[in-house]
N, C-alpha and C positions, 0 to 999 in steps of 0.2 A: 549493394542493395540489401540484403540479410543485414548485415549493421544499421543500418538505415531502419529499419523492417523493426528490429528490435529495440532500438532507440524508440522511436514511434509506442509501440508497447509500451514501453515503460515509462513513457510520456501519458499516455491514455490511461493509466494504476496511479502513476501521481497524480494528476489532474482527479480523476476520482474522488483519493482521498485529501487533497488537498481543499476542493471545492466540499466536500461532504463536513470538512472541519469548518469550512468557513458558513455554510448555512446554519448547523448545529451554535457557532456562536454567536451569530445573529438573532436567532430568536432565543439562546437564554437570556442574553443581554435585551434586546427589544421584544418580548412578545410581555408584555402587563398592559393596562388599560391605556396611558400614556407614554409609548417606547420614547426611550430617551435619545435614541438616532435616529427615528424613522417618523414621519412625518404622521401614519397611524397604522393599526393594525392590517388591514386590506393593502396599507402600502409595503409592507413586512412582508406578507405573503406574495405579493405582485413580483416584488424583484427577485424573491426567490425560488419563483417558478419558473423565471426567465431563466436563472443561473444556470436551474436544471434541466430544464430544457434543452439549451445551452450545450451542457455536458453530453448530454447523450446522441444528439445530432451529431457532434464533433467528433464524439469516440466512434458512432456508428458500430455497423454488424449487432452484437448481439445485444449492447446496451441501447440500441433502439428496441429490441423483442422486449428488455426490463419495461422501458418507456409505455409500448403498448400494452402488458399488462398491469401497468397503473392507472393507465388512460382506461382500461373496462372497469378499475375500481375506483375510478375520481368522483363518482357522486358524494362517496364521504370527506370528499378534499373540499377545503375553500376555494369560492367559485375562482377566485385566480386563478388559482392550480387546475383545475375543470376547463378554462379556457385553452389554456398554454397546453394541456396534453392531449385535449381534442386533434391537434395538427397529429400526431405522432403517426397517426393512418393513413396520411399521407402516401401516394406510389415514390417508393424510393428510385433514385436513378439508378440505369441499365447499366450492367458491363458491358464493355465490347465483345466484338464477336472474338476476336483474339486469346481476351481470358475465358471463352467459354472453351474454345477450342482447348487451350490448357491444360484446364479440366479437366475434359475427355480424355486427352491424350496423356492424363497422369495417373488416372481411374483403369483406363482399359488397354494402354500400351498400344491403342490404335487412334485414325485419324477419327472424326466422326463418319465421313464416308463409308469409312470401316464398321464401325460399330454397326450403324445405324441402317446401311447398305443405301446410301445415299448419293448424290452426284450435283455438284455445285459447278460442271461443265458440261452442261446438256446432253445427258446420256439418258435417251428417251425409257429406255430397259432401267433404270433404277430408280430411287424413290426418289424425295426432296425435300428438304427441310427449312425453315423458315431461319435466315440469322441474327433478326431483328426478334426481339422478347415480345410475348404476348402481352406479358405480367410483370411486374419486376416489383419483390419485396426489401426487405431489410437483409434478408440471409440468401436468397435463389430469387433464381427467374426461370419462366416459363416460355419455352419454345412448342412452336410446332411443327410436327413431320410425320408425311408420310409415308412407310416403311417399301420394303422391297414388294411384300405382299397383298400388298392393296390398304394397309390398315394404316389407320391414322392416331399417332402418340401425342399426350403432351411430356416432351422431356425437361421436368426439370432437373437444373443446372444449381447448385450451392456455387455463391461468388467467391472468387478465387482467394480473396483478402481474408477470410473467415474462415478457412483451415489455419493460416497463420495466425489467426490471431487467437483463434479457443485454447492457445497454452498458457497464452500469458494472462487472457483474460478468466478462465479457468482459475488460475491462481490469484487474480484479483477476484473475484465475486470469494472463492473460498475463506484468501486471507486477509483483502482491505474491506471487501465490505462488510464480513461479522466484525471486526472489529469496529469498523463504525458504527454497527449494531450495535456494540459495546455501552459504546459511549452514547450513542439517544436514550438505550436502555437505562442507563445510570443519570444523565443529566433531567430526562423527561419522564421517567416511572414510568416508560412504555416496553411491555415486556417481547421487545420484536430481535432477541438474539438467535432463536431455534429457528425461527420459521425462515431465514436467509437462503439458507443452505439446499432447504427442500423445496422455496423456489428457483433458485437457481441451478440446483440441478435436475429438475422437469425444463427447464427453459433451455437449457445448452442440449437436451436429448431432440432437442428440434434438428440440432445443427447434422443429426445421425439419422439418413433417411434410408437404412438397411433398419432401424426400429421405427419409420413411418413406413413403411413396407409390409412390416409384421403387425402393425397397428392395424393396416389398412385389411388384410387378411382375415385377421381375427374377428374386426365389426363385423366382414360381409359371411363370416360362418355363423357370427349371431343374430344377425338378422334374415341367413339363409333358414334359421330352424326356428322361429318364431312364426308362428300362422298369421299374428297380427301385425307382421309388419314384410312377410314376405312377398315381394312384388308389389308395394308399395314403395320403399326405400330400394336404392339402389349404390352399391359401393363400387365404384372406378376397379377394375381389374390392373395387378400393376404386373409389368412384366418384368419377373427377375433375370433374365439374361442379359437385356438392357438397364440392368439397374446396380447400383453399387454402394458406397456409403455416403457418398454427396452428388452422385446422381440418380434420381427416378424415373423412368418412364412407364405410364399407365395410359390407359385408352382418355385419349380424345374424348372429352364431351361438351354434347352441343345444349344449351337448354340459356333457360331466364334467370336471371339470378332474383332472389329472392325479396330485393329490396325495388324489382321493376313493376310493381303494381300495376301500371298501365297493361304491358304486355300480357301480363298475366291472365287478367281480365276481359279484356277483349275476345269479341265474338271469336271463336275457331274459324279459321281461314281455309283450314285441310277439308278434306275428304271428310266423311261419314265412315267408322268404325276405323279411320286412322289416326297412327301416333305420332307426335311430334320425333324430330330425325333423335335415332339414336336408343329411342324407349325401350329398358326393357333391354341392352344390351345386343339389340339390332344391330346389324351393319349398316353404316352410314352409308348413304348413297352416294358411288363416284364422282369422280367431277366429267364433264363432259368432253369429249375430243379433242374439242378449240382449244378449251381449256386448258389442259394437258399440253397443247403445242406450244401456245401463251407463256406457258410458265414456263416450256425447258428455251424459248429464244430469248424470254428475256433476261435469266439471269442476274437478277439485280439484290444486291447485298439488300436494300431496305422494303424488298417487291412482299406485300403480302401474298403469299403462296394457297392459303387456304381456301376452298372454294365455300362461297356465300348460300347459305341454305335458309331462306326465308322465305320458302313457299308459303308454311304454316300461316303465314299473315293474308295468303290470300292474292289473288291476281292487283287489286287493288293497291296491297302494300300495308293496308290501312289494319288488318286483323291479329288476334292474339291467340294465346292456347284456350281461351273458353273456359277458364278455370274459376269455381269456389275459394277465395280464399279462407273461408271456413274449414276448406276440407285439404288445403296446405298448410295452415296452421294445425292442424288435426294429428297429422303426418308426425311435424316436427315434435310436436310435446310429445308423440307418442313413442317418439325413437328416442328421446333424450331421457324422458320417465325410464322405459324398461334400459339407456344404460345406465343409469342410477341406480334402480331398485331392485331391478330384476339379477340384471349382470354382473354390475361392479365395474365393469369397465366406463370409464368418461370421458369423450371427446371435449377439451376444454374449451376450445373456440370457436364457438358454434355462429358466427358474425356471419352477416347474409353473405359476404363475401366468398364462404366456403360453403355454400347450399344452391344448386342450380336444381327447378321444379322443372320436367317435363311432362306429357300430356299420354296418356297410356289412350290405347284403341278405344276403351272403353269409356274414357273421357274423363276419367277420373286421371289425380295429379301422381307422378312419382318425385319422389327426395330424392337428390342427388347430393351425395355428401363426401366432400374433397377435404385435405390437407389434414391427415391424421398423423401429424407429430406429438402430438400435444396431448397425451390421458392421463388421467391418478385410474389407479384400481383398490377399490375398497373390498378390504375385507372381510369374508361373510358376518362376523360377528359384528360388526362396524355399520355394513349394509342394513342387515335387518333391525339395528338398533335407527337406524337411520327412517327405517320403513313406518317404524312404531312412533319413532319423531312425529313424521307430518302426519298421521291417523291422528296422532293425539291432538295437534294443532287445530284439525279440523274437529274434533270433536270438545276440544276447550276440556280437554283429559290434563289439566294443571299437574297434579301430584305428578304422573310419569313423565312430563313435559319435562319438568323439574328435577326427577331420580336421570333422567337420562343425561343433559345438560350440565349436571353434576358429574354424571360420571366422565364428562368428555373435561372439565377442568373450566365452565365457563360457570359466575359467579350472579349472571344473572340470563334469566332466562326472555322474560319480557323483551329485551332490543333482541336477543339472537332471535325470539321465534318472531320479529316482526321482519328483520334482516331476511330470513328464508321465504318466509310468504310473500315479501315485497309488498307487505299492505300492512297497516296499523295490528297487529293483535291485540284482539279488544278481550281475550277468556283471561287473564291475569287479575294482579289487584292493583295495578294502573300505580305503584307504589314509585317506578321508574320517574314518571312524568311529573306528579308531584315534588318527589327531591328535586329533578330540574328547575323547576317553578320557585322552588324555595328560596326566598332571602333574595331575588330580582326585583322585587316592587323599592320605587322611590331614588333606583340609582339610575344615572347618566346613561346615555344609549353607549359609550364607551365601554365604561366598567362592567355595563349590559353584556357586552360583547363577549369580552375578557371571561368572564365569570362561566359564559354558555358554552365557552371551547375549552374553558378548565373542566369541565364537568363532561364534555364530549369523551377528554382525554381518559375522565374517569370510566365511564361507560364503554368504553376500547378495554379500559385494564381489565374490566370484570367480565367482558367475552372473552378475552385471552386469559383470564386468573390463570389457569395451572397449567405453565406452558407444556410440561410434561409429562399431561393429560390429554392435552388439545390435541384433537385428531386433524393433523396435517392439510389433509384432502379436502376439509371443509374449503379452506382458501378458493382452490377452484373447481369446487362443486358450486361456492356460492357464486363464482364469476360464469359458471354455467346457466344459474338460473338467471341471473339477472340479462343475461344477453337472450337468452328465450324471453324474458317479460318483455323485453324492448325488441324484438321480433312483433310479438302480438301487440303490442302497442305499436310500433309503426303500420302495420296491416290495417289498423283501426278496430283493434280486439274481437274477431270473429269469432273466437270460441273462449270458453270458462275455462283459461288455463287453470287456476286453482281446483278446480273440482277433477281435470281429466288426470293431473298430478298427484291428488290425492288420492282417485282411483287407483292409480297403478301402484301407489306406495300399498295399499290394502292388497290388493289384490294380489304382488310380487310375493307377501307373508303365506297367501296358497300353492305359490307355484314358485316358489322357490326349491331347484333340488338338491339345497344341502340343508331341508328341515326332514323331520319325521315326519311318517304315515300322521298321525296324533296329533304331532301340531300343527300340520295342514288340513285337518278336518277340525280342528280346534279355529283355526284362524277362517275358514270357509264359513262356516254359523257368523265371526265378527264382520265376516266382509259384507255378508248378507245385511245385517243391521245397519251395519257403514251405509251403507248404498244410498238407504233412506236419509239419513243422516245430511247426505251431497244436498239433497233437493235443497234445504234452503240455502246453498250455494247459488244455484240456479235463478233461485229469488231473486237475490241480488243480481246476476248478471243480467237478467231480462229487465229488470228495472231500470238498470245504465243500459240496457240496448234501445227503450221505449223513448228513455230520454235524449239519446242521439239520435234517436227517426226524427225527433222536433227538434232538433239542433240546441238542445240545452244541454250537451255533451259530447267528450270525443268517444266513451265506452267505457266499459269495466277498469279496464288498466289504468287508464288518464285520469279516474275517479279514485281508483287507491291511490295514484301518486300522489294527487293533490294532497290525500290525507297524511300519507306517508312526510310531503312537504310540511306541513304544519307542526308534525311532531317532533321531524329533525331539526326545524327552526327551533326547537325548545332545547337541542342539543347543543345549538349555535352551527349548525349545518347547513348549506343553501345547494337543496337539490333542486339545480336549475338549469339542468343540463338533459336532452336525448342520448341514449349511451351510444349512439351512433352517431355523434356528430362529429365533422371532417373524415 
């Protein structure tokens, strides 16, 4: 088995680089206006999104995680590519219950029974745990149970396959894939050797969930000391006696996920001054007697175990939490701003999938925010340079826009500051878009083509110019933002994300406490000016909110993108895709 085991490995490192050689010379050879193998350029890209695709399906574990953090950055891939890695979000299949037991019994030297103080032969006096997966990703699955003392965990379980395989693949992301880095770098003038390493290893700290433990810990102290986001946001408590390096267990939670609109929406179904179950770190309400007997006679490996809590909808069935989605979109920019600005700490995958909203007594919404593997931490000097960024964006502050940008190693400013706002920036000298433009009139829609993704390539090289300049954590601070835009644009943009984002970047430079007395009361007079400044942000937003009341718009968001679409088309770009699809 181990031989076999390792064979496999080393089957999964070749194939890597084997298939990584063979894409790399398919488009030196085929990518010009007329490939001389390929029937045309879209076909160039088509099959080799497949190959990739391909690969990574096959290797599985962690090179599906690579997959899905290309799939949050494929708007700037050709739509081929945008299609084929939409699937990657796909639910991966389940372990048996056999490799989870494993697991357990590798982690804690006991059965589950044991750990978990459970009973899988009707022992009315202990808990009872669910064997069938709630959830099942690319690296863990999600079980439920609940404990000897009434409380109910979700345990996740890291699949069995994925501690064996972070050695070898470990050594592959280290040492096949910079060196294929090597070689795109040297055959494509695309300077992507440094940035390998520092995504890949944020992506394999997923696989360590003694650092999602400590992750998860740290958000809910910084959101426990924030007035503006205390008892609004909510962090999953995780229990370290049941938890280990590739298992977690944290409480149970019950709520909507973020992308259920309907539910969301809908009249409250509850009580008057009550919260949906759970709110606020409640105790969830037991299950009832029958209940309870139901579950220890029957026994059954694939019985769902959990008891059904959808009162909140009402005797009818038919009801929701009653929520603003103004004021859940409010929530989320506001948690994700101050960990940006304020903190430095960044939850990178903010996907509705790891956001459940419940309904507080008061009727207002709470954030529930799950799966904290995933952060960059900026630091402080990096942060507040980062604060002055977007202030300056929003005030078309060009000169510093420029001294800062410089100082990070990117060689134009104009695409990066339109990349961060996710809308055109129109305060430049539009000098970008011009060179685009240039020298396209009178050629072939072909050479058209060719010519706009030679120039795309160029426009990558001058955000990346000094690779060791470039501050690392932009990577996915920007996969942060853009999965917040496309929150508020699926919502149907209820609130001015630009303006409450650049709020907070202003306002982070006052309360920030590693500035002086001095330049906090220095930056308090700029925030005050700022303020005014927002209003004609607001302009704009209620202008695209008027024009979606008469259906001649989806909102603010759908409005930048379009423009944003226009301009990338000038890159040779086809942003055509929801960053949430599949």
């Amino acid at each position: 088995m181990g031989a076999q085991f390792y064979a496999s490995s080393i089957t999964r490192s070749a194939r890597t680089f084997g298939l990584g050689l063979v894409v790399a010379l398919d488009y030196k050879i085929n990518f010009r206006p007329h490939p001389p193998l390929a029937p045309s350029i879209p076909a160039l890209h088509a099959r080799n999104a497949e190959r990739l695709s391909d690969l990574l399906r096959a290797n599985g574990g962690l090179y599906l995680k690579i997959g899905q953090a290309i799939a949050m950055q494929s708007a700037v891939l050709p739509p081929e590519f945008q299609k084929m890695f939409a699937k990657m979000f796909d639910d991966a299949p389940q372990n048996d219950w056999k490799d989870v037991e494993q697991v357990i019994r590798e982690d804690f030297g006991k059965s589950p029974e044991e750990v978990f103080g459970v009973s899988f032969s009707r022992d009315p006096e202990k808990g009872v745990m669910e064997r069938t997966a709630r959830a099942s990703a690319s690296v863990a699955q999600v079980h439920w149970a609940r404990l000897e003392n009434g409380k109910e965990v979700a345990v996740k379980v890291q699949k069995r396959e994925i501690a064996q395989q972070v050695g070898w693949d470990l050594w592959a992301f280290k040492w096949v894939v910079p060196r294929m880095a090597r070689i795109y770098t040297a055959w494509f003038d695309l300077p992507l050797y440094s940035l390998v390493p520092f995504i890949t290893e944020r992506l394999l700290l997923e696989t360590d969930f003694v650092n999602e433990a400590d992750n998860a810990e740290r958000m809910a102290q910084l959101v426990a000391g924030e007035p503006r986001l205390s008892g609004r946001v909510y962090i999953p408590k995780v229990y370290r006696d049941l938890s280990s390096k590739r298992i977690m267990t944290a409480e149970w939670i019950e709520g909507v996920r973020l992308w259920d609109k309907e539910n969301l929406t809908k009249p409250w179904g509850g009580k008057w001054r009550q919260g949906s179950p759970g709110c606020h770190g409640a105790p969830l309400d037991p299950p009832k007697q029958e209940e309870v007997a139901e579950i220890v006679r029957s026994n059954l490996v694939d019985e769902k175990l959990k008891p059904n809590r959808d009162w909140w909808k009402g005797q009818d069935g038919k009801g929701g939490l009653g929520l603003s989605l103004k004021d859940v979109m409010a929530e989320m920019i506001d948690l994700f701003s101050a960990q940006m600005f304020l903190w430095g700490w960044v939850h990178c995958d903010p996907h509705p999938g790891n956001i459940f909203i419940r309904r507080l007594p008061s009727g207002k919404p709470e954030l529930v925010l799950i799966d904290h593997g995933l952060y960059v931490h900026m630091k402080p000097e990096f942060r507040h340079q980062y604060c002055l960024f977007w202030k300056s964006l929003m005030t078309f502050d060009n000169k510093t826009v420029g001294e800062i940008v410089t100082s990070w190693g990117i060689n134009n400013a104009d695409i990066f500051a339109s990349a961060t706002l996710m809308r055109p920036y129109t305060g430049g000298d539009n000098s970008t878009s011009a060179e685009i433009r240039k020298g396209l009139t009178g050629k072939e829609q072909a050479e058209r083509a060719y010519e706009m993704q030679q120039k795309m390539r160029k426009g990558i090289r001058e955000i990346l110019g000094d690779e060791k300049k470039w501050p690392q954590e932009l990577i996915f601070i920007g996969r942060n933002l853009r999965i917040v835009q496309g929150n508020n644009q699926f919502l149907g943009s209820p609130v001015n994300r630009i303006k409450i984002t650049g709020d907070w970047a202003s306002r982070s430079l006052v309360d920030s406490p590693d500035l002086s007395f001095g330049e906090k009361a220095k930056n308090l007079g700029r925030h005050i000016i700022f303020k005014f400044v927002l209003f004609s942000s607001d302009l704009y937003f209620y202008a695209a909110k008027i024009k979606q009341l008469f259906g001649a718009g989806g909102g603010m968001e759908d409005d930048m993108e379009a423009q944003m679409k226009k301009i990338a088309k000038d890159f040779g770009v086809e942003l055509n895709h929801g960053v949430f699809e599949g």
